[in-house]
C-alpha positions as CSV (number, residue, x, y, z in Angstrom):
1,X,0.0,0.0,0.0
2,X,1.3,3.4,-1.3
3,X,2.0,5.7,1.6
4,X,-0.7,8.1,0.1
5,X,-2.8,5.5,0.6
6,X,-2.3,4.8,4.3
7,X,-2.5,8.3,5.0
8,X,-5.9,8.6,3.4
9,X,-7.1,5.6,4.9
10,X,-5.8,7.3,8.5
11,X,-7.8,10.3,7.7
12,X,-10.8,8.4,6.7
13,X,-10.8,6.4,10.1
14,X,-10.6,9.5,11.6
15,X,-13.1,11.7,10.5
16,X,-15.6,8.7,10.9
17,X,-14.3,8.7,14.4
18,X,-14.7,12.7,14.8
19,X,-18.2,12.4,13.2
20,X,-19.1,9.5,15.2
21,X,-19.0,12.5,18.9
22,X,-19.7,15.5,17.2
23,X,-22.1,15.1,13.9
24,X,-25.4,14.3,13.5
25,X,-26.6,10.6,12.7
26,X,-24.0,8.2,12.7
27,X,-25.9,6.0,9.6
28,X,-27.3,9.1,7.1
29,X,-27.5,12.5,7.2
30,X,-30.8,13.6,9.5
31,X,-33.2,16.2,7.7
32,X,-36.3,17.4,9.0
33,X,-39.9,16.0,7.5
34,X,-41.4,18.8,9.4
35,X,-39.7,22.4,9.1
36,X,-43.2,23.8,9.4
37,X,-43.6,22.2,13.3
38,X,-42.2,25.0,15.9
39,X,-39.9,22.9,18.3
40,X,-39.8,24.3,22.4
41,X,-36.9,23.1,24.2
42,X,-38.9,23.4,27.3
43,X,-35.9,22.7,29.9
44,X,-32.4,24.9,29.4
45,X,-29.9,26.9,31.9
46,X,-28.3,29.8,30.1
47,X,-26.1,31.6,31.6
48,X,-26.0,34.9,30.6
49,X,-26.9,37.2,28.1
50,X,-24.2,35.6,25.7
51,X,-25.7,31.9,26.4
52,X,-28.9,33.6,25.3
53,X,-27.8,35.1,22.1
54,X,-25.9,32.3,21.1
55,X,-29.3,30.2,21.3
56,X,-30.6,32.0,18.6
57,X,-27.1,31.3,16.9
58,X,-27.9,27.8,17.6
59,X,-31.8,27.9,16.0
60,X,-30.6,29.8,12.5
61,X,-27.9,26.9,12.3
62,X,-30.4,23.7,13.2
63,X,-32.4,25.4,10.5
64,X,-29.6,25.8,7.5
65,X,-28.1,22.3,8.2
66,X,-30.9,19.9,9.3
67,X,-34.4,22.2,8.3
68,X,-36.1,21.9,11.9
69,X,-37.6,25.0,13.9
70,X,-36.3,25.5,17.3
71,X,-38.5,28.2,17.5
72,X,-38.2,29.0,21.9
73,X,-36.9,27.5,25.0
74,X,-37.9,27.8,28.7
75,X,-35.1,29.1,30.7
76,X,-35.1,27.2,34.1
77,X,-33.2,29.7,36.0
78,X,-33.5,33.1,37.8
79,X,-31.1,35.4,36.9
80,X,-33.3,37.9,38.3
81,X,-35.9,40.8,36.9
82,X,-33.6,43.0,35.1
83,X,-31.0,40.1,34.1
84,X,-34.0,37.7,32.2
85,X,-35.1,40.9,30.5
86,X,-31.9,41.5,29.3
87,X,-31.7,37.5,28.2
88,X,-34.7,37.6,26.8
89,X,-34.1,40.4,24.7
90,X,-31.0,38.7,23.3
91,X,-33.3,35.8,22.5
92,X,-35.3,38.1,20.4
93,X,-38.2,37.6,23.0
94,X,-38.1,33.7,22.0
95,X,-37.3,33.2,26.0
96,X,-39.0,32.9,29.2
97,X,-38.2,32.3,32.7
98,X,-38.7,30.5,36.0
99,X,-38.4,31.0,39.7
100,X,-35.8,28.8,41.3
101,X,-35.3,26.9,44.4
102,X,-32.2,25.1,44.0
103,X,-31.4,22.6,46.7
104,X,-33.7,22.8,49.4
105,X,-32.4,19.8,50.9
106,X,-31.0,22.8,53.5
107,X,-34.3,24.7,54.0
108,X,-36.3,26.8,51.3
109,X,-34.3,30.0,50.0
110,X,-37.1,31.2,48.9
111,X,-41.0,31.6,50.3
112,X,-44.3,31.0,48.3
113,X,-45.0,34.6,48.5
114,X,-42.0,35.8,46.9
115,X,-42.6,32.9,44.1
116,X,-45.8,33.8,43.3
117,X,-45.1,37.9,43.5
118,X,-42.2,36.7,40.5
119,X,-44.7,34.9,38.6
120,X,-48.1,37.5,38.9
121,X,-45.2,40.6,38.7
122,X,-42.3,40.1,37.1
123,X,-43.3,37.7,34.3
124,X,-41.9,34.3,35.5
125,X,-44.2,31.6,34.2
126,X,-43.8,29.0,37.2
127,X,-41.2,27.5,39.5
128,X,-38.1,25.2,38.9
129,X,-37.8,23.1,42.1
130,X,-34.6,20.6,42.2
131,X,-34.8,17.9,44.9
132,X,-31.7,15.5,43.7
133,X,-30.4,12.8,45.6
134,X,-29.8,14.6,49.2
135,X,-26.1,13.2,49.0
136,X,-25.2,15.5,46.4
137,X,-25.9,18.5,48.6
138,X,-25.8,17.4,52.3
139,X,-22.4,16.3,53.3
140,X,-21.7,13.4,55.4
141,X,-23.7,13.2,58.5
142,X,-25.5,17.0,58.0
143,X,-28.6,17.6,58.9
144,X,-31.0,18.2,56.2
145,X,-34.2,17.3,54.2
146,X,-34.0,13.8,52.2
147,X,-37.8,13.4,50.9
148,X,-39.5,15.9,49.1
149,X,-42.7,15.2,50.5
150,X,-40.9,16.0,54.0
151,X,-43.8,17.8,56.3
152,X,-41.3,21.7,56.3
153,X,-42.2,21.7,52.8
154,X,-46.0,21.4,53.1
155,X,-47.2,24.7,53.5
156,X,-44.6,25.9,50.7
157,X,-46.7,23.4,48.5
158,X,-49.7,24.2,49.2
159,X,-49.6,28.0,48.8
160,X,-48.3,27.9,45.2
161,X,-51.0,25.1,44.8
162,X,-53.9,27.3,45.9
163,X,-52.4,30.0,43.7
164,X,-52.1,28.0,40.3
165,X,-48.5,28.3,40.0
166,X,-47.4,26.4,37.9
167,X,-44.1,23.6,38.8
168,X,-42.3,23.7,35.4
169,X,-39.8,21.6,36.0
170,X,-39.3,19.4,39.7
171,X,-36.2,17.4,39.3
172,X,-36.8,14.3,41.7
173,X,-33.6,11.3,42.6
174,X,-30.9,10.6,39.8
175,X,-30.5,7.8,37.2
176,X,-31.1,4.2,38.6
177,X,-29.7,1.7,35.5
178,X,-30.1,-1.3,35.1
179,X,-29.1,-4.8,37.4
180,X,-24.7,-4.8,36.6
181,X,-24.5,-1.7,35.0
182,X,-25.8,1.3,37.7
183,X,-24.2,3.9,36.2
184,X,-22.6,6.6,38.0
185,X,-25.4,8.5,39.4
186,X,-28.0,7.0,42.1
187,X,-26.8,3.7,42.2
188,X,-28.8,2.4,45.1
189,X,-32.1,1.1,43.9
190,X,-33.9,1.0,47.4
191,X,-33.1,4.9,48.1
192,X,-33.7,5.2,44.0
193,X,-37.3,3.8,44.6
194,X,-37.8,6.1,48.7
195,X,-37.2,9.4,46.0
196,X,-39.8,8.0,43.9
197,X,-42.2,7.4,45.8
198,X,-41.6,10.4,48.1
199,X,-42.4,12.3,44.9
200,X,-45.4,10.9,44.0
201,X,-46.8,11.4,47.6
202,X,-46.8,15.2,46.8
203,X,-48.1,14.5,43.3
204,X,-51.2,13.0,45.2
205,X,-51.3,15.1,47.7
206,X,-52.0,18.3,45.7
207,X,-53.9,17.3,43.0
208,X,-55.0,20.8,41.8
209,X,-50.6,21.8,41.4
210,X,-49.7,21.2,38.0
211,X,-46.3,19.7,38.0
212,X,-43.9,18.8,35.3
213,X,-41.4,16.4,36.6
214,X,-37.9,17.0,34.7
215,X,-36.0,14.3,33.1
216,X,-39.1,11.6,32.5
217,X,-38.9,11.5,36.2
218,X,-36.1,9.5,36.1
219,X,-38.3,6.8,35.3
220,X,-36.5,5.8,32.5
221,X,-33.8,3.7,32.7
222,X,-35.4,0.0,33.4
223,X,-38.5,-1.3,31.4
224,X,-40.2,-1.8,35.2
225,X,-39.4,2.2,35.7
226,X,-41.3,2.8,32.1
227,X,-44.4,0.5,33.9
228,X,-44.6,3.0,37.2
229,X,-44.5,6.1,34.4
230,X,-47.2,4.7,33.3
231,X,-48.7,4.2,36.4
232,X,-48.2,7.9,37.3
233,X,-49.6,9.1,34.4
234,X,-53.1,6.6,34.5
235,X,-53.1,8.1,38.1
236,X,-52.1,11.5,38.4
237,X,-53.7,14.3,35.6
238,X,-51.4,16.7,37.1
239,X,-48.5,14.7,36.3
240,X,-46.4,15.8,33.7
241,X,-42.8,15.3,32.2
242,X,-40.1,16.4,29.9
243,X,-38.1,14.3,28.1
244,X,-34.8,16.0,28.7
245,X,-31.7,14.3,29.1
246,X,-33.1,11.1,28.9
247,X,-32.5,10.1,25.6
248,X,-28.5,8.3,26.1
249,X,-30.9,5.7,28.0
250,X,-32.9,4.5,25.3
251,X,-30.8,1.7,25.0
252,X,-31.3,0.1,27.9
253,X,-35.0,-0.3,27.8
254,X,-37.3,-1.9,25.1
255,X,-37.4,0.2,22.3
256,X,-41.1,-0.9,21.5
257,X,-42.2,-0.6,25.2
258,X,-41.2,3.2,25.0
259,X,-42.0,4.1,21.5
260,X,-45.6,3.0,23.1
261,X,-45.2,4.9,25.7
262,X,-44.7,7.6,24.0
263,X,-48.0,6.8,21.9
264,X,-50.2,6.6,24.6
265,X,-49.5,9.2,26.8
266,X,-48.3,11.5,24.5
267,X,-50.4,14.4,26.1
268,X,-47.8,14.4,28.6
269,X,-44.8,14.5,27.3
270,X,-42.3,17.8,26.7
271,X,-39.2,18.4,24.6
272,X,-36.3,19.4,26.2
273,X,-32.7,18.8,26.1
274,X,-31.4,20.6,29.7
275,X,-29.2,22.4,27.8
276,X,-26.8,24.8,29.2
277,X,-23.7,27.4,28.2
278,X,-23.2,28.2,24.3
279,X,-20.0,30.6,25.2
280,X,-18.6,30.3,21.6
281,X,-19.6,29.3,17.7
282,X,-17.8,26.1,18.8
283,X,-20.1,25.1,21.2
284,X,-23.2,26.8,18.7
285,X,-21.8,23.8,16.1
286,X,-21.3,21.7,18.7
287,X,-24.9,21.8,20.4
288,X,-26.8,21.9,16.9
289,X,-25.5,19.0,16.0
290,X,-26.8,17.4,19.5
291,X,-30.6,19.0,19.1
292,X,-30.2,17.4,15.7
293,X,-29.2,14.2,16.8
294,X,-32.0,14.2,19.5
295,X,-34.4,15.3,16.9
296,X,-33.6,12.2,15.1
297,X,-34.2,9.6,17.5
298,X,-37.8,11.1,17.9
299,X,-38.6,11.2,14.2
300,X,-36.9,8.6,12.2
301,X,-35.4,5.1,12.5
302,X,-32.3,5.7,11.9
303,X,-29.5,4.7,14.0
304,X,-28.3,7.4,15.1
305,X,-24.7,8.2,16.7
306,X,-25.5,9.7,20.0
307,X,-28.5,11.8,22.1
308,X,-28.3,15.3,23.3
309,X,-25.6,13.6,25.3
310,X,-23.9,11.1,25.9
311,X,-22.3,8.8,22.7
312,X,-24.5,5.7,22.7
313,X,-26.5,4.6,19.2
314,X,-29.7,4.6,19.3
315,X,-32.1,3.5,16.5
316,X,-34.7,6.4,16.5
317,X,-38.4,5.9,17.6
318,X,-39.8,7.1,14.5
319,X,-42.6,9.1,15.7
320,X,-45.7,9.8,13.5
321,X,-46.5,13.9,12.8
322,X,-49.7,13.7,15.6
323,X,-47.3,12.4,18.2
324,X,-44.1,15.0,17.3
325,X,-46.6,17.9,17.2
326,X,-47.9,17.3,21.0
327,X,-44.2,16.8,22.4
328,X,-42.4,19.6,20.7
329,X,-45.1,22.2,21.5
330,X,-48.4,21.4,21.5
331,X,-48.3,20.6,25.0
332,X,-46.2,23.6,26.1
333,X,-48.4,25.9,24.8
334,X,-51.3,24.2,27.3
335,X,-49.0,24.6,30.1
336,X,-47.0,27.7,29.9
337,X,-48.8,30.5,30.8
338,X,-47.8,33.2,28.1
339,X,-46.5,30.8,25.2
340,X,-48.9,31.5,22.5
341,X,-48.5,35.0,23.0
342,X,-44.8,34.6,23.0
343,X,-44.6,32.7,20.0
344,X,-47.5,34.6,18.0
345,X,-49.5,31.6,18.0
């Protein structure tokens, strides 16, 4: 072999290898069947005012390479009133904003008057409320809150209830995998399952709180988590979820059993990818390729190179047009309160 040759065939195994973590599909290039559906990445943490722009950055080049819309994404953060202004003008008003309460696991930071004064006032649309696994914020042997549906938290819930605020996004426990392969997250199934089913106690207990539970409520990673999603859906109309992050666990569950999922309770289901900083054009390539790679998974059935994160091939679910409509906005614009005027819809 010619030492052209070699060097040719090097650079071919290479940029497979390159386009195998950073492109789009790893069998076929991925091209939208539905440019005209608006796309709302319902669950994202910018930054900044340069995270914001560079979101729009990211939309104009989704649309030149692969032809979807991502047309607005909810900003799970509070930078406060004059900083989300500012964001959202960078957006080009395709941005709105939540109140926070990042780990309460030490006492709320924040009170249910001030949450719902941010939401009636200053044009927040609901509440982000993270309740992880309590090891990642208490240390050792501190004193703190491990259940969400612990009793200091009661009156808290039941104010925004009684107000109709809305709980956009309630991250509850960590990734539980599958028997010999935990992954690297909540590896302990028993204190896996005491999360869950702490969280659905306060999904029962206020039945009149709409509450969107972030990541699939981590019910995602085992075929017999897919079974209690479905169980908490049959249950609990308030019960809601986005899909972000979750898609790098596809493969360890039953395609079928999810793609059916998805099908039945696809009233209930939200887009979202939890992305985060866009500092550079890098990272605007970067992270289009990503939403393009996610967008594949839901509508096509191709195998496809990697999810939002994470570098594991997944053969796409292959959505039909009813289905992708509901999930990418349909059921956003139900939810949110100020959306469809947001959006001109």
């Amino acid at each position: 072999m010619r030492v052209h040759q070699v060097f040719i065939l090097k650079t071919g195994v290479l940029l497979v290898a390159l386009s195998f973590v950073f492109s789009g599909p790893l069998y076929g290039q991925y091209r939208s069947k539905y440019p005209d559906i608006p796309i709302v990445d319902v669950h994202v943490h910018p930054g900044n005012v340069t995270d914001a722009a560079n979101f729009i950055k990211v939309s104009e080049k989704i649309k030149e390479n692969y032809g979807s819309n991502l047309a607005f994404w909810v900003a799970l953060s509070d930078p406060g009133k004059e900083n989300a202004e500012q964001m959202k003008m960078a957006a080009n008003g395709r941005m709105l904003f939540t109140a926070s309460q990042m780990s309460p696991h030490k006492g709320l930071t924040t009170t249910s008057d001030e949450v719902i004064a941010k939401v009636r006032d200053d044009g927040y649309i609901g509440l982000k409320f993270w309740f992880g696994p309590p090891y990642r914020v208490l240390k050792e042997d501190e004193e703190g809150i491990t259940r969400v549906d612990d009793p200091r938290y009661e009156e808290f819930f039941a104010a925004l209830e009684k107000a109709n605020i809305l709980i956009t996004s309630l991250h509850i426990a960590d990734p539980n995998q599958v028997y010999g392969n935990r992954g690297n997250w909540l590896k302990d199934p028993v204190y896996y399952w005491e999360q869950i089913r702490a969280f659905e106690n306060v999904v029962a207990k206020h039945p009149e709180m709409t509450i969107i539970a972030a990541h699939g409520a981590w019910l995602v990673c085992q075929d017999a988590q897919l079974d209690f999603l479905r169980y908490m859906f049959s249950t609990y109309p308030n019960f809601y979820v986005d899909i972000s992050a979750t898609c790098q666990y596809i493969p360890l569950v039953n395609r079928e059993n999810l793609r059916d999922l998805y099908m039945e309770y696809q009233d209930r289901l939200l887009f979202g990818t939890d992305g985060g900083r866009v500092g550079d054009d890098n990272m605007v390539n970067y992270i289009s390729g990503r939403y393009a790679n996610f967008f594949a998974i839901l509508e096509t059935n191709q195998v496809v190179s990697s999810g939002y994160f994470g570098n594991n091939p997944t053969k796409g679910l292959d959505l039909p047009r009813e289905v992708l409509e509901k999930v990418y906005y349909k059921n956003a614009l139900k939810l949110y309160p100020g959306l469809k005027e947001a959006m001109g819809l």
